[in-house]
N, C-alpha and C positions, 0 to 999 in steps of 0.2 A: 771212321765216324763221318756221320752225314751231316752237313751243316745246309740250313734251309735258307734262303737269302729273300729279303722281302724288297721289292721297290719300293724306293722312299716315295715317289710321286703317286702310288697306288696308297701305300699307308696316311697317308693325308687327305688322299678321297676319301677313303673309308671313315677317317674320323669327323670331317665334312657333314657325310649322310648321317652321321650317325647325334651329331648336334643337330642337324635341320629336323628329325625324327623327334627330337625330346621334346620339344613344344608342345608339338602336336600328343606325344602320349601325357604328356600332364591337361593339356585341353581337355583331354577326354573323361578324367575326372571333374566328376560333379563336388566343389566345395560342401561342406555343411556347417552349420550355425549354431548355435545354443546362446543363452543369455545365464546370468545370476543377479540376483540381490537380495542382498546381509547387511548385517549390521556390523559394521568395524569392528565392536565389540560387544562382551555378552554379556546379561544381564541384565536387571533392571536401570533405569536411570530416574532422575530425580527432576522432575515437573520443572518445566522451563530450562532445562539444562540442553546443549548440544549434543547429538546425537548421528555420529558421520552413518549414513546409507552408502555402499557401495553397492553401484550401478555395472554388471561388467558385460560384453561383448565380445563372443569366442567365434572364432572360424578357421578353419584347417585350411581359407588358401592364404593370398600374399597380401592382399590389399579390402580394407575398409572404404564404405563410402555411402551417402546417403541417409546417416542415422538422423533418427527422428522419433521423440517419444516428449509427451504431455504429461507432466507430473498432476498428480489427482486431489484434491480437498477432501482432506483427513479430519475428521470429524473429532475433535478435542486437538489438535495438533497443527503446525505449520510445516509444512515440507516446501522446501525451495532449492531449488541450483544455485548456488552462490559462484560459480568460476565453471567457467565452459571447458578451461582447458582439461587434458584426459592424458593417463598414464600408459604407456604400453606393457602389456604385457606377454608371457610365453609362458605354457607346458607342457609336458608330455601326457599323450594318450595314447595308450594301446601302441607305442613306439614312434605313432606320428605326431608332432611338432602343431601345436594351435595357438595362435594368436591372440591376443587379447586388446580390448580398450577400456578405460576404466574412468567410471564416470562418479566424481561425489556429491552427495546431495544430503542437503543438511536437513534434520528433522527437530522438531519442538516443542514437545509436550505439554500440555497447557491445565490437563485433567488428572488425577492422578486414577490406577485400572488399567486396565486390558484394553490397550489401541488399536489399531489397525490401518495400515498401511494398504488401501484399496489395489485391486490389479489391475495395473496400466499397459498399454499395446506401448512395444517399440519393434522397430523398422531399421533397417540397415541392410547393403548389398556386400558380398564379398567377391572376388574373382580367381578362377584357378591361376592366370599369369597373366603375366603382360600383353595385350592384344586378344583376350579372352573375353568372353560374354557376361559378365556378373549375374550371381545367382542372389535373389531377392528372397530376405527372409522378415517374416512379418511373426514376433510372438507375443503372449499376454503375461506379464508376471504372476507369480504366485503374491495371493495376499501374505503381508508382512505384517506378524504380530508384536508390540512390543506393552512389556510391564514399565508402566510409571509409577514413582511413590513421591507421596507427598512430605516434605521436612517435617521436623517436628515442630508444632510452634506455626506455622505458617496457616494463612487464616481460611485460603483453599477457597476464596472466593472470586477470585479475579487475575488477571495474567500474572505470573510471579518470575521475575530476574532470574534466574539463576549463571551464573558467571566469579571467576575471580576477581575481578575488577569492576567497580560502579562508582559513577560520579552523579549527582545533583545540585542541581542551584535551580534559585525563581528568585524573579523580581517581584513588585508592583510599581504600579504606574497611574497616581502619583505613588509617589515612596512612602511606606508603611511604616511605623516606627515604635516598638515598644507596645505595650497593651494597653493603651490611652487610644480612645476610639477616632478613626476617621472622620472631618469633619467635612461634610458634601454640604450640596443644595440639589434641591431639584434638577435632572436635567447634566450632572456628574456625569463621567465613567469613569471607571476603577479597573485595572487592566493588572492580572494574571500570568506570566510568563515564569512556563517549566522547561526545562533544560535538562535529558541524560543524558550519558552515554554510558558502552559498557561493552567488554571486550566475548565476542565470540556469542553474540545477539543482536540480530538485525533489529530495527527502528521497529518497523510493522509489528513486534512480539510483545515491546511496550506496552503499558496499560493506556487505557484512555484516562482521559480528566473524568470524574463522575459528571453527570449530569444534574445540573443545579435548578434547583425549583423553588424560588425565595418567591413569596408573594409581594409586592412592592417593587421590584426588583426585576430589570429586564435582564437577559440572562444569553450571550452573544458568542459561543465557543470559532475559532478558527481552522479552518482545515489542517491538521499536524504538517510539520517541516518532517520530511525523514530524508536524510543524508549519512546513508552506512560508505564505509571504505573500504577497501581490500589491498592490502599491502603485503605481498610475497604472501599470498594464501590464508592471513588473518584476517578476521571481519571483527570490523568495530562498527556499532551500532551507535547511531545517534540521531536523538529526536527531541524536536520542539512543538512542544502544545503551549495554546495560552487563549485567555475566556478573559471576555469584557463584559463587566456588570454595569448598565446603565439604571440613575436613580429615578424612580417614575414616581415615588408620593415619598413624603416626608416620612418619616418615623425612625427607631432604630431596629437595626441589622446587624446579625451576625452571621459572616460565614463559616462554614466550617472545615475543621482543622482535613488537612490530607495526609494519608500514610502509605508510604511507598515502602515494600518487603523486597527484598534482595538474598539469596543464598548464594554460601557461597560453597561448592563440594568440594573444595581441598580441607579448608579449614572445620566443612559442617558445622558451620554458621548462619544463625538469621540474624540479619541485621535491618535495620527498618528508619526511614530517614522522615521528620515530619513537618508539614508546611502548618505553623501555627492558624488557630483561628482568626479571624478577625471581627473587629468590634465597626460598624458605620454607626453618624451621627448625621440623620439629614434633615435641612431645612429647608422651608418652605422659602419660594424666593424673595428677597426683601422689600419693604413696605417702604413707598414711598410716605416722605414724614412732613407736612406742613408747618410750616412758619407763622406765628401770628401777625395777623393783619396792622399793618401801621393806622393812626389814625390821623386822620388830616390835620392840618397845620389851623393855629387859631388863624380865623379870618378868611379858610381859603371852606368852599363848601366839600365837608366827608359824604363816604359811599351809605349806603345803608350798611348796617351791618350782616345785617338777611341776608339780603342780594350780594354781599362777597361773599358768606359763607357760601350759598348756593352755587354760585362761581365756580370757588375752591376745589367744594366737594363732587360739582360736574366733572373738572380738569380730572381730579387722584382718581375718579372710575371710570374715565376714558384710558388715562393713563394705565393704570392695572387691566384693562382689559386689551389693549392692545398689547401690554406685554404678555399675557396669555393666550393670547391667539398668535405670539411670536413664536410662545414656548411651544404649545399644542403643533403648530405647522412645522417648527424645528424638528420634534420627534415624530410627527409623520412621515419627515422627508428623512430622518435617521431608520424607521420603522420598514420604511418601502425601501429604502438602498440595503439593508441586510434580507427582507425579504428577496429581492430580488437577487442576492449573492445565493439564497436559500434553492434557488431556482435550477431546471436542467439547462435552461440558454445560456446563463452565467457558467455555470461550470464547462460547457463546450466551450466557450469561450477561452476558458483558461487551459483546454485542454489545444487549442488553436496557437494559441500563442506561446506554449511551451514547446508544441511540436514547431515551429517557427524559429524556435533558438535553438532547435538539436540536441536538447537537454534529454539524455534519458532516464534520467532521476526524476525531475519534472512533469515529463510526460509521464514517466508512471504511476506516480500520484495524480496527478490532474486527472486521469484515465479513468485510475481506481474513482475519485470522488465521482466523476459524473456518470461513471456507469451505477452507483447508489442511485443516482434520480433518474436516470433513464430509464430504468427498468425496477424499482427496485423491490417487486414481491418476490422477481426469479432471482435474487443475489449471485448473478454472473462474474465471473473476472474476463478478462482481456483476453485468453485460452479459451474460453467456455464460451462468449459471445460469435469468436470465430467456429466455433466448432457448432452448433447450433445453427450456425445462417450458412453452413456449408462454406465459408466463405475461403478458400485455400492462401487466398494474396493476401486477407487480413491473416490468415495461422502464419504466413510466414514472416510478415512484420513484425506480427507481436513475438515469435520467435527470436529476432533477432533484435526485438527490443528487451528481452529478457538476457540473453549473452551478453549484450551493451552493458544493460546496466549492474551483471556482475561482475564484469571485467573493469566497469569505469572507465573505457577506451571512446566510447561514440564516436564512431571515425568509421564502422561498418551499417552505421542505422541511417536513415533518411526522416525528418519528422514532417516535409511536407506527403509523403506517400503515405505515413501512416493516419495523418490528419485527414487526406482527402478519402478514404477509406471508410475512414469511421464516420465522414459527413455524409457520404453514400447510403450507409444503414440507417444512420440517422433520418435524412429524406426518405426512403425506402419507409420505413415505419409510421413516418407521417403521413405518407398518403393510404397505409394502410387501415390507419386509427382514427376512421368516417365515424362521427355520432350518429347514435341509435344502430350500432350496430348487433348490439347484445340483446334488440326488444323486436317481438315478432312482428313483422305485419299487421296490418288493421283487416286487411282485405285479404286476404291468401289467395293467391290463385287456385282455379281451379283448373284439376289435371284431366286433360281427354282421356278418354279409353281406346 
C-alpha cells in the first residue's frame, strides 16, 4: 500500500490562499433587493380602528444601510410610523438565504369604503461583505387597498375612537353647575376644557371641537395639546382641546350639548359620552344709582335744585361713558391679542420657542399649526414642504424629528437646526411674495424683431 504524505507547512498555505480567495469570489456577486407591504392581517376593519402596515426590506447580501422612505397622505385615512425601531428578518429563496428588515406602520381609517394606501419610493443600500461596494436600490410600492366598515349605530360623520379603552372629562371655567343658567355680564369668559385619552390611537385621530357660531358671543378655540406615549411598543393617545366663549351683548345663550362616539371591536360596542348643554344669563354692565340730594340746613343758603340735578346727571354720563370706552378698549385690546395669536408671525413664534426647549412633541405641533397659516391653500405637512422646496437638510430634520417623536427619546433631534431651517423658507418666500405680482403691466414692453 502506498501511503501519500502531505507537508503540514504546504497544507496551511493552501488553506491561506484559498480564504484570501473567498472575499474576493463573494465580491463578485452583485446583491439584489426587493421590498413588501401588507397588512398584518386580513380583512376588513372598522373605521377609526388600528391597522398594523408591514413595511419589509429583503436583500440576499450581509448588511443594510441607508433606508429612507416618506409615508404618503391617504385620503379618508392617517398613516403614521409610530416606532422607528425594525425586526430582523430571514428566508429561504431558491436555496439562498435573504435578509430582511421590517418596518411597522400604523394606519387609521376615518371613512368607511374602499381606501387606499398611495405608492411611496423607498431607498436603501445592501453589500455583498465586508469591505464591499454597496449596491443602491431605489423602489416604488404597489398601492395598498384596504375595506373599512362603518359600526352599527355610529353617526359616520366625523373622526370615530375606535379602541378598547377611552376615557373623557371637561371642565368649565368658571364652574358650571346643574341646569340653572350661567350668570355673566358683559365682557365674561366662560372657558371649555376637553380631555381624552385612549389606548392604540394617537391624539391627532381625535375629533376636533365643532366650530361655534353663537351670534352675541365671541367664540376663541385654542390650539389642541397632543401628548401620545409609547411604552414597550403600546401607544396611548392623549389630547386636550378647550374654546373660550367671550360675552360681547347681553342676552341669553345656550350652548350646545357635545357627543363623543367611541367603538369598541372586542366587545362591538358603541358607546357615546356627552358634554351637557349649557344655559348663559348675561347682563348688561351695572348702572351706576344716585342718591337723593340733601337739602341745606335752615339758615345756611341751598343749591338750586336744577343746577344739582344737572350736576348729578352730567357726572352718571361721563361716568357710564368712561366706563364704555374702558369696556369697548378692553375688548379691542382682547380682540387684537387673539387676532394676533390667529396670525403666521405668532405661530412661528411658537414654532421658535419649542424648537429652543428640544421638545419634539411641541415642535410638531407648533409646525403643524404654522404651516396651516403659512401656506394654507397647499395644506402641506412638514415632509411635503421639504420635498417641494427640494430642501434635503430640512427632509432630514423632519426625518428625525419624526423617529424622535415616536420613540419619545429626543436626544437624536437638534430644535435650533430645525428652527433655523424653517426661518430660511420662511425669509426665502417673503422676499418672493413682491405685490402686484399677479397683475400685468400697464406698459408692456415691446419686443425687437
Amino acid at each position: 500500500m502506498v501511503r501519500m504524505m502531505i507537508d503540514p507547512p504546504r497544507l496551511t498555505l493552501w488553506a491561506l490562499l484559498a480564504l484570501l480567495q473567498l472575499p474576493g469570489e463573494l465580491a463578485a456577486a452583485t446583491p439584489e433587493g426587493d421590498i413588501r407591504l401588507q397588512p398584518a392581517r386580513q380583512g376588513a376593519v372598522w373605521v377609526g380602528q388600528e391597522l398594523e402596515l408591514q413595511l419589509e426590506l429583503w436583500s440576499d447580501g450581509f448588511s443594510f444601510g441607508d433606508q429612507l422612505f416618506v409615508l404618503p397622505e391617504v385620503t379618508g385615512g392617517f398613516l403614521l410610523q409610530a416606532d422607528s425601531s425594525t425586526v430582523k428578518l430571514t428566508e429561504k429563496r431558491d436555496g439562498v438565504t435573504w435578509q430582511g428588515l421590517r418596518y411597522s406602520l400604523l394606519f387609521y381609517p376615518q371613512r368607511a369604503g374602499r381606501l387606499q394606501v398611495p405608492s411611496f419610493e423607498v431607498r436603501f443600500s445592501a453589500s455583498a461583505g465586508f469591505g464591499t461596494e454597496p449596491s443602491r436600490f431605489r423602489f416604488q410600492t404597489s398601492p395598498l387597498p384596504i375595506e373599512a366598515k362603518l359600526p352599527p349605530g355610529a353617526a359616520g360623520n366625523g373622526l370615530l375612537v375606535t379602541t378598547t379603552s377611552f376615557d373623557m372629562d371637561f371642565s368649565w371655567t368658571p364652574e358650571v353647575s346643574g341646569e340653572t343658567p350661567v350668570e355673566l355680564k358683559v365682557g365674561d369668559a366662560l372657558t371649555l376644557q376637553v380631555n381624552r385619552r385612549a389606548d392604540s390611537v394617537p391624539g391627532m385621530v381625535f375629533a376636533l371641537l365643532p366650530e361655534f357660531s353663537i351670534e352675541g358671543l365671541g367664540v376663541y378655540p385654542e390650539t389642541p395639546a397632543v401628548e401620545d406615549r409609547i411604552n414597550r411598543g403600546e401607544l396611548t393617545g392623549n389630547r386636550t382641546d378647550s374654546v373660550t366663549f367671550i360675552c360681547e351683548r347681553e342676552g341669553s345663550y345656550t350652548l350646545p350639548e357635545l357627543r363623543f362616539q367611541w367603538w369598541d371591536p372586542e366587545r362591538e360596542t358603541l358607546s357615546e359620552q356627552i358634554i351637557p348643554a349649557v344655559s348663559l344669563a348675561v347682563a348688561a354692565n351695572p348702572a351706576y344709582q344716585t342718591s337723593p340730594t340733601a337739602a341745606g340746613e335752615p339758615g345756611e343758603p341751598g343749591l338750586d335744585w336744577k343746577l344739582t340735578l344737572g350736576i348729578v346727571a352730567l357726572i352718571l354720563l361721563a361716568a357710564y361713558l368712561l366706563r364704555r370706552v374702558v369696556h369697548r378698549a378692553a375688548l379691542a385690546v382682547h380682540h387684537w391679542l387673539e387676532a394676533r395669536k390667529a396670525g403666521e408671525a405668532w405661530a412661528f413664534s411658537q414654532v421658535r420657542k419649542s424648537c429652543a426647549a428640544n421638545s419634539p412633541a411641541a415642535a410638531y405641533n407648533a409646525i403643524s399649526v404654522w404651516l396651516q397659516r403659512f401656506d394654507p391653500q397647499a395644506g402641506l405637512n412638514l415632509l411635503d414642504l421639504a420635498a417641494t422646496r427640494g430642501n434635503q437638510d430640512l427632509m432630514r430634520e423632519s426625518i428625525r424629528l419624526q423617529e424622535n417623536l415616536t420613540s419619545g427619546s429626543g436626544r437624536d433631534w437638534n430644535g435650533g437646526r430645525m428652527a433655523a431651517l424653517l426661518a430660511r423658507i420662511r425669509k426665502d418666500a417673503s422676499r418672493t411674495e413682491t405685490p402686484g405680482d399677479d397683475l400685468p403691466p400697464l406698459n408692456p414692453p415691446v419686443r425687437k424683431r
